[in-house]
C-alpha positions as CSV (number, residue, x, y, z in Angstrom):
1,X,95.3,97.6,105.4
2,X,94.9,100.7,103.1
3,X,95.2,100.3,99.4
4,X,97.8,102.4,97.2
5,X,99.6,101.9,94.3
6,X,103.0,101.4,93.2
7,X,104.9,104.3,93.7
8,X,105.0,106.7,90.1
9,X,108.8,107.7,91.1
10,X,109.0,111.9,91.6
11,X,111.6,113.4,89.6
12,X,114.7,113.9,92.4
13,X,117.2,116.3,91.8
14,X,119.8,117.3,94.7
15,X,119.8,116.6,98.3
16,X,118.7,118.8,100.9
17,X,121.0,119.8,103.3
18,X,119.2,121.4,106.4
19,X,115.4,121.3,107.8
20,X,112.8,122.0,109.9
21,X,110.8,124.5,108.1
22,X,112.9,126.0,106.5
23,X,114.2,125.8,102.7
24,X,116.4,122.9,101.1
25,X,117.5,122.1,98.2
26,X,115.2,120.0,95.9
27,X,115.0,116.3,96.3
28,X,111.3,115.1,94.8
29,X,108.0,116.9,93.6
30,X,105.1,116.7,95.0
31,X,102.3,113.2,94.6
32,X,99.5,115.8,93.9
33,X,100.9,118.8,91.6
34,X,104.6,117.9,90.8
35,X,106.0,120.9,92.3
36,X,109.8,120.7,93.7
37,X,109.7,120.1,97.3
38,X,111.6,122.2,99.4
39,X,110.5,122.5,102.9
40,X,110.8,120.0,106.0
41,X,107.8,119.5,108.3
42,X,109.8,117.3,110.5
43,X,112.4,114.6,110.3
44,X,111.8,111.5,112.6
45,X,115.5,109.8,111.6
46,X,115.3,106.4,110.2
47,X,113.6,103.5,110.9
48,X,111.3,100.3,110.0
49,X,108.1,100.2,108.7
50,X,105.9,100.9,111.4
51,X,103.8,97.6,111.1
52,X,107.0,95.3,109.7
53,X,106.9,93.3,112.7
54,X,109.3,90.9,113.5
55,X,108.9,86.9,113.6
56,X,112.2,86.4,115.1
57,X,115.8,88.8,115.9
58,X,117.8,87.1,113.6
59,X,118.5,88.6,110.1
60,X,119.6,92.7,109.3
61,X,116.4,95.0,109.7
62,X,115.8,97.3,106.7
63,X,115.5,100.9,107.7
64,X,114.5,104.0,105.8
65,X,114.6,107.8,106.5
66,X,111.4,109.6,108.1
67,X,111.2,113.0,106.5
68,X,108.0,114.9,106.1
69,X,107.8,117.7,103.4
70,X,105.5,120.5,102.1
71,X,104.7,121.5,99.1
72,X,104.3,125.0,98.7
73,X,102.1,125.2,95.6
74,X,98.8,122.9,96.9
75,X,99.8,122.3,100.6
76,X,100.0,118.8,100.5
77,X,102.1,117.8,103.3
78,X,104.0,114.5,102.1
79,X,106.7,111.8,103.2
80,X,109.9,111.5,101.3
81,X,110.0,108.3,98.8
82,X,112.2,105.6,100.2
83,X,110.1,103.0,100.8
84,X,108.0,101.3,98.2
85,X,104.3,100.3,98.7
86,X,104.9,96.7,98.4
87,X,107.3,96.6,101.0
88,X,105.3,98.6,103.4
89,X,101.6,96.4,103.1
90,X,102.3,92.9,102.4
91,X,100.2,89.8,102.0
92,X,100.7,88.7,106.0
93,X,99.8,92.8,107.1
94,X,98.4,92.4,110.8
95,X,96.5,95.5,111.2
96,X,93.0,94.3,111.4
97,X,90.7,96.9,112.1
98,X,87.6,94.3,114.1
99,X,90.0,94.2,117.3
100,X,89.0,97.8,118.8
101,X,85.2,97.8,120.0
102,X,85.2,101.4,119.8
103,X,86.2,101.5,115.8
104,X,83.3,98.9,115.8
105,X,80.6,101.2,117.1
106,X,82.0,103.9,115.0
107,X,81.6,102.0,112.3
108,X,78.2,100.8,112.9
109,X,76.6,104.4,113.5
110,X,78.5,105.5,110.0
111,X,76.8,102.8,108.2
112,X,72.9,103.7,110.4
113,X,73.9,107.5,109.2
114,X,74.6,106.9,106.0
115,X,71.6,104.4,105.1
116,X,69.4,107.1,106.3
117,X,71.0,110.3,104.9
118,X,71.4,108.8,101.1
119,X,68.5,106.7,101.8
120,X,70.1,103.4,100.9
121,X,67.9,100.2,100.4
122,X,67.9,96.4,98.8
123,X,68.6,98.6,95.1
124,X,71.8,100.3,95.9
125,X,75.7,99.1,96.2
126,X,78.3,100.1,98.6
127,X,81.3,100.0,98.0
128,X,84.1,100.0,100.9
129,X,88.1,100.9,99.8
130,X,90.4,99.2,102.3
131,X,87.8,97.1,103.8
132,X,90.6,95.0,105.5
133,X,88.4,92.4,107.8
134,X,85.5,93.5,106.5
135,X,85.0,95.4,110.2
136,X,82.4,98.3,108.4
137,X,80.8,96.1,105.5
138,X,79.7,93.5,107.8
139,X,76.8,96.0,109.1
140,X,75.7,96.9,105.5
141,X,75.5,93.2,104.9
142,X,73.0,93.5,108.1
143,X,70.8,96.3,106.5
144,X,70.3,94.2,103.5
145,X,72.2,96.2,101.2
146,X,74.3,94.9,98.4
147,X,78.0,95.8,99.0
148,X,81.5,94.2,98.1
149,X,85.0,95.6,99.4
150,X,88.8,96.2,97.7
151,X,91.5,95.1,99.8
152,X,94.5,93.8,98.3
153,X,95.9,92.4,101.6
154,X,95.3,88.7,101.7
155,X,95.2,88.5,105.6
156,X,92.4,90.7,106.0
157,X,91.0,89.7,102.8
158,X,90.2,86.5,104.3
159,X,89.0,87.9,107.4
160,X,86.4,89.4,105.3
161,X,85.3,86.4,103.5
162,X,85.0,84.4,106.3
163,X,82.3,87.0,107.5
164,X,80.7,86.3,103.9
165,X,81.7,89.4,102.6
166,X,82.6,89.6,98.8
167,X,86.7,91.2,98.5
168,X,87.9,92.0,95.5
169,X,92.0,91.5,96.3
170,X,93.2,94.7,94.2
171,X,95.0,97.7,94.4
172,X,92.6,100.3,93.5
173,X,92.9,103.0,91.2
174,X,91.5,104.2,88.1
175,X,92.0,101.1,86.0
176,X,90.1,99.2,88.4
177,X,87.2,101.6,89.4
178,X,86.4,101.4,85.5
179,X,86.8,97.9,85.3
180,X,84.2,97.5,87.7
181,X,81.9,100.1,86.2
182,X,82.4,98.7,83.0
183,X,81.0,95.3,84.4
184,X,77.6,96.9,86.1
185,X,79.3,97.5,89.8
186,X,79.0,101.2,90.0
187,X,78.7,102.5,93.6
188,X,75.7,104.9,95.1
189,X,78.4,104.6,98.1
190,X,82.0,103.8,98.6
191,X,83.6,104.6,102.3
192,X,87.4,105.1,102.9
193,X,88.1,105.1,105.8
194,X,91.9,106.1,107.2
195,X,93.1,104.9,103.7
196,X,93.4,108.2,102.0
197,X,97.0,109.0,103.9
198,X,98.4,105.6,102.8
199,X,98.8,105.7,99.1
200,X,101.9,106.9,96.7
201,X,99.8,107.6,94.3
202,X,97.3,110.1,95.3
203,X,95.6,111.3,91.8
204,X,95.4,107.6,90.6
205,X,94.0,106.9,93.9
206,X,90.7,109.7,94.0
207,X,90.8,109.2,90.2
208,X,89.1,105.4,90.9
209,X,86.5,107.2,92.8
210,X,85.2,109.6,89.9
211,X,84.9,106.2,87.9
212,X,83.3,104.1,89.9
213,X,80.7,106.2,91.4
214,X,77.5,106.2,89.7
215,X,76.4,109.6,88.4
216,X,74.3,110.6,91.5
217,X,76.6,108.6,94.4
218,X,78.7,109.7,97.0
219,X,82.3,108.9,98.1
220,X,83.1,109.3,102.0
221,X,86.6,109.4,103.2
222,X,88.0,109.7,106.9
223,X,91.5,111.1,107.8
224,X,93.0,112.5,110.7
225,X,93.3,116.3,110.4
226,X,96.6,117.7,109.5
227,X,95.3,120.8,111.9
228,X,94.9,118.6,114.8
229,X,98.0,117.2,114.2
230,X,100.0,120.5,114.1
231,X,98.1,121.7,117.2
232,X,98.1,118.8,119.2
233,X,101.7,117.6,118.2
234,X,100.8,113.8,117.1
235,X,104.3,113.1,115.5
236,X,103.5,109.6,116.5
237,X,100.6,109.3,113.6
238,X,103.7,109.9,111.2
239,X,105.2,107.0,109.5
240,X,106.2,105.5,106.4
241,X,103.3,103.7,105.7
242,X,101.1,107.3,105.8
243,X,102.4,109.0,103.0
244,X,100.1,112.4,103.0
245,X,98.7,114.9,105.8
246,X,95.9,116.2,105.2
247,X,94.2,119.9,104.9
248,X,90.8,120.5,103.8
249,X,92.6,123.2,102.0
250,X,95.1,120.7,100.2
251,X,92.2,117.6,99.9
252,X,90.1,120.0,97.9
253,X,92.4,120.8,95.0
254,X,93.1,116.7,94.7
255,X,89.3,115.7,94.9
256,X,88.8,118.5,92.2
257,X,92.1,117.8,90.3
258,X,90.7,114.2,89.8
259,X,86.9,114.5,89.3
260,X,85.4,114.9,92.7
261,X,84.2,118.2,94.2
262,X,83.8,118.4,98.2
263,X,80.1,119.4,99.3
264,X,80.0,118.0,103.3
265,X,82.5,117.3,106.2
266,X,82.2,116.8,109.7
267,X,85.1,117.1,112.2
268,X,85.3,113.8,114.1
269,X,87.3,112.5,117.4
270,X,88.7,109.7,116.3
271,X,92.3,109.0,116.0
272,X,92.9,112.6,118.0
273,X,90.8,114.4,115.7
274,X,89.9,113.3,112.0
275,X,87.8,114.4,109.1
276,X,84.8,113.1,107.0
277,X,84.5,114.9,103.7
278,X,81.8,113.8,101.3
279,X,82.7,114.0,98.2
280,X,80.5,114.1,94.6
281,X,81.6,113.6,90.9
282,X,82.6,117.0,89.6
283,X,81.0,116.2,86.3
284,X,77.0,115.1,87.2
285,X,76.8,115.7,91.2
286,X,74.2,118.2,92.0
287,X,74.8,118.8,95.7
288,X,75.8,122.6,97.5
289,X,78.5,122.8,99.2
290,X,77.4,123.1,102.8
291,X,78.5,125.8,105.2
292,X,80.5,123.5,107.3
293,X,83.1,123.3,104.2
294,X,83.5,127.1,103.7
295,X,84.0,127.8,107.4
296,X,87.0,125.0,108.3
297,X,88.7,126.0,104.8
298,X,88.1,129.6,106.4
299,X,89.6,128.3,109.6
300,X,92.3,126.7,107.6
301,X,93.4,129.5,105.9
302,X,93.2,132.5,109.0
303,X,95.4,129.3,111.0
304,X,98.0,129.8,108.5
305,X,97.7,126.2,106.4
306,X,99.0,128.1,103.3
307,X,102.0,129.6,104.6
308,X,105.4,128.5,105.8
309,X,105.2,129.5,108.8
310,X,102.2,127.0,109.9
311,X,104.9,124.3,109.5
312,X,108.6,126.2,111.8
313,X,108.6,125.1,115.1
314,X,107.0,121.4,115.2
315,X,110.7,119.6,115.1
316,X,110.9,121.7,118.6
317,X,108.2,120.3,120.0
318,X,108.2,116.6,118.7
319,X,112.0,116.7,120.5
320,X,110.3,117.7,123.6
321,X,107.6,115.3,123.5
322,X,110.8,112.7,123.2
323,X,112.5,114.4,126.0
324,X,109.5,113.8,128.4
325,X,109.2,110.2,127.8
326,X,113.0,109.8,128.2
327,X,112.9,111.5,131.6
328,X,110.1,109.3,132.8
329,X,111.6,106.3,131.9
330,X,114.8,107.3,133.3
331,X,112.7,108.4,136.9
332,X,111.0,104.9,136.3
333,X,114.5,102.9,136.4
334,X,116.1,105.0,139.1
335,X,113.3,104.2,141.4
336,X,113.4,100.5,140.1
337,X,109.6,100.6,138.8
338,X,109.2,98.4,135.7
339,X,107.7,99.8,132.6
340,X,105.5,97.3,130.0
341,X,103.7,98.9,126.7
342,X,100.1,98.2,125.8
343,X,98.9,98.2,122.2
344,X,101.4,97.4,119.7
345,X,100.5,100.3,117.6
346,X,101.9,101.8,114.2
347,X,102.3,105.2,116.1
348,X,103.9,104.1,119.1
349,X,106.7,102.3,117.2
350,X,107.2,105.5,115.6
351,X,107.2,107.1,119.2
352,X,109.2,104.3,120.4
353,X,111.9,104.6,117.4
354,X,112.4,107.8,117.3
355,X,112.8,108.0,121.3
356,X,115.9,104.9,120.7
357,X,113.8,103.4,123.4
358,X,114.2,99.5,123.1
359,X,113.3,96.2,124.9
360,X,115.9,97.1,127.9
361,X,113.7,99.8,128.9
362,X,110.3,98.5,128.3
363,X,110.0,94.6,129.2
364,X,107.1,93.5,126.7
365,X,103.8,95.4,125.0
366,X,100.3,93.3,125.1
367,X,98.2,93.3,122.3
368,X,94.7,92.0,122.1
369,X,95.1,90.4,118.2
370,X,97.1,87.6,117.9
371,X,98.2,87.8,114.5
372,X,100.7,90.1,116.5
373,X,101.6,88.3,119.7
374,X,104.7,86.4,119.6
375,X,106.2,88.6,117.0
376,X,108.3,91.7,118.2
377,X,107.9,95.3,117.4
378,X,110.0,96.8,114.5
379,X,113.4,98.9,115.5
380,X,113.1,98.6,119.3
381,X,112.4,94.6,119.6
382,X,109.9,95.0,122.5
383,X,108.2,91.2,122.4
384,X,104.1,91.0,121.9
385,X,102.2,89.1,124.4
386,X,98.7,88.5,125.3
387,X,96.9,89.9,128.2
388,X,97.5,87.3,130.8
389,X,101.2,88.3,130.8
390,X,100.3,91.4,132.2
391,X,98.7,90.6,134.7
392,X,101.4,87.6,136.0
393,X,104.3,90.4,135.4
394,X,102.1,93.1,137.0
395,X,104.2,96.4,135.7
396,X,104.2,99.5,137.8
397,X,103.9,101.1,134.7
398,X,101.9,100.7,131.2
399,X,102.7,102.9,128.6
400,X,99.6,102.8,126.4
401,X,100.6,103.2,122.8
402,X,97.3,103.7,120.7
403,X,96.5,107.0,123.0
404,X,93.5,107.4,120.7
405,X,91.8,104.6,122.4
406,X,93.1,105.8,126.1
407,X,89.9,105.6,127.4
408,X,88.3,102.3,125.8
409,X,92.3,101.1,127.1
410,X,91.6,102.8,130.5
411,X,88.5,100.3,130.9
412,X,89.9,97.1,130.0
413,X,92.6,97.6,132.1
414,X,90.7,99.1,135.5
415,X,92.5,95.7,137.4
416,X,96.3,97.1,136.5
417,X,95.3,99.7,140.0
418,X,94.6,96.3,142.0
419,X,98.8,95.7,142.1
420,X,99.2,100.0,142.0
421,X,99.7,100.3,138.9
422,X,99.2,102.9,136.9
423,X,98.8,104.3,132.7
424,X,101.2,106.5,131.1
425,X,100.4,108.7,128.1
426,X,103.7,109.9,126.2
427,X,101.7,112.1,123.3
428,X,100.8,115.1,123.2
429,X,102.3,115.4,126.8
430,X,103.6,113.2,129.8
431,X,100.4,111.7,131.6
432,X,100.2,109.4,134.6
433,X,96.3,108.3,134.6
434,X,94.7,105.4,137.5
435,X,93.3,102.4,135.7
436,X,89.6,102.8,134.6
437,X,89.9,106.5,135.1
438,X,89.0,108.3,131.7
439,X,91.6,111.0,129.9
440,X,90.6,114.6,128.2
């Protein structure tokens, strides 16, 4: 899970009345610089929590509005505030990172890369924020260097200990990254990886960082790239539980707003296209900034990222993305082809939810952890099963959720062509793809 805090409750003033890029009236200001908010990225409708999965049908299913703003004084692209933390990340949360091999291998060259760059050894601490199963941590534990995680979930809390990694169950923030300080567990490194996006409280959040680094460290953090995002059209990576997009542009001004200064990034491929930016305390770090962070804010800024009109037009073509999945299903029934899901993915129930598609249309998704199986997704009810249920049910059709991982999906699932089946992609555009066939 990613850590956050409780939510610091923007001022709200009246209602917005229109959207999709262009100006509303003023409902909240922004997590970063408290400006008013006043301009809609995109509005997905309502829906669940994208990993609120369901035990069982019976019961009423809390829903909350999907609205994405932008604030146009630091660029920080934000969800509305409906949902609190608490509700969204809770002690049973059954994302657990260990289940995909190719997160795995990522994570292993990070930690090679970053024991070599920073020259880590048996004298230095890592630190990793949102360690959930301990998936990263368990590979400094092989290179013999100290480490402990923060994870305040208890499910992947445990996962962690039971590799024999030390967790400290917390929400982090400043309070706690002093705490820690305070008692001789300053970092030379802390990772966060895909947790940036999922807290309320941003500044509190990158203000733990500035205190818990020692004077010379390094924080790392991974996100997917609001640019890719915009280009691309991943509307699916939107949910409740992400509460920022993120710019270099806008990540700069909160780093430096809160006590870290950006020197490094690289532009990575995972999740459709993230970023790592390195990050230094503002007050005692002594690295340049490198050229790679002048020439994406560059690239930022001639792409528009500071101007309205970066953000008109998106609503468009999410509804056309929507459309296209719509018409295949429909093709898909008229011909009497059945459609299953694989992965049971925070972005495809957004893609799922926002489509109205539900357990009529699609008969069941599989998903490889089985914290999951046996539950049902949120919103559209599809039921989570393991593997062996797709191949007895043999789909003509498997609409593969976690798109990110088409390829690493593509390969475990080369025996769906034995029956003729094939693998659909719904994001950025319809795709039909043969099993064990790789996607651009």
């Amino acid at each position: 899970m990613a850590p956050d805090q409780a939510d610091s409750g923007p001022g709200r003033g009246a209602e917005p009345q229109c959207s999709h890029g262009v100006e509303v009236g003023v409902r909240m200001q922004c997590r970063f610089c408290s400006h008013p908010l006043s301009i809609v990225f995109v509005d997905l409708d309502s829906s669940p929590p994208s990993n609120a999965y369901r035990t069982s049908l019976d019961g009423p299913e809390a829903e909350y509005p999907l609205r994405v703003l932008v604030c146009e004084q630091c660029w920080l692209v934000q969800t509305e505030d409906y949902a609190a933390a608490d509700e969204l990340f809770e002690e049973d949360y059954a994302y657990f990172s260990s289940f995909s091999t190719s997160w795995l291998e990522h994570s292993r060259s990070y930690v090679q890369a970053m024991v070599e760059r920073f020259e880590l050894d048996a004298s230095s601490c890592v630190v990793e924020i949102a360690a959930n199963d301990g998936y990263l941590l368990q590979y400094v534990v092989e290179a013999g260097i100290p480490c402990y995680g923060v994870e305040p979930t208890a499910s992947t809390a445990k996962a962690a200990r039971d590799k024999g990694i030390e967790i400290v169950e917390e929400f982090f923030g400043v309070e706690l990254g002093k705490r820690l300080a305070g008692e001789g567990r300053s970092a030379d490194l802390t990772a966060a990886n895909n947790v940036l996006a999922h807290v309320p409280d941003i500044n509190d959040f990158v203000g733990g960082f500035a205190a818990l680094l020692k004077p010379d460290g390094v924080s790392t953090f991974e996100f997917p790239h609001l640019g890719v995002l915009v280009e691309q059209c991943l509307f699916d990576t939107i949910y409740h539980e992400h509460y920022s997009y993120l710019s270099l542009t806008a990540v700069r001004q909160i780093f430096e707003g809160n006590g870290l200064s950006v020197f490094d990034i690289e532009e990575l491929p995972t999740h459709g296209g993230s970023l790592r930016v390195y990050a230094q305390r503002l007050d005692t770090g002594t690295r340049s900034v490198t050229r790679a962070v002048t020439d994406l804010l560059a690239r930022e800024e001639a792409d528009g990222v500071s101007s309205v009109d970066y953000y008109k037009g998106f609503q468009a073509r999410v509804d056309e993305i929507r459309d296209g999945l719509l018409a295949f299903l429909d093709r898909a029934e008229g011909e009497g082809k059945a459609v299953a899901a694989y992965g049971a993915a925070a972005k495809g129930n957004t893609l799922l939810n926002y489509s109205r598609v539900t357990a009529d249309r699609i008969g069941f998704v599989v998903d490889a952890n089985p914290h999951k199986q046996g539950q049902f997704l949120p919103g559209s009810h599809v039921p989570i099963v393991d593997q062996a249920v797709l191949f007895d049910r043999r789909p003509d059709y498997v609409l593969v959720l976690p798109w990110n991982l088409m390829n690493e999906i593509s390969t475990q699932l080369a025996g769906v062509g034995e029956w003729g089946g094939k693998l659909v992609r719904a994001v950025p555009a319809l795709e039909i793809i043969e099993p064990g066939t790789t996607s651009g």
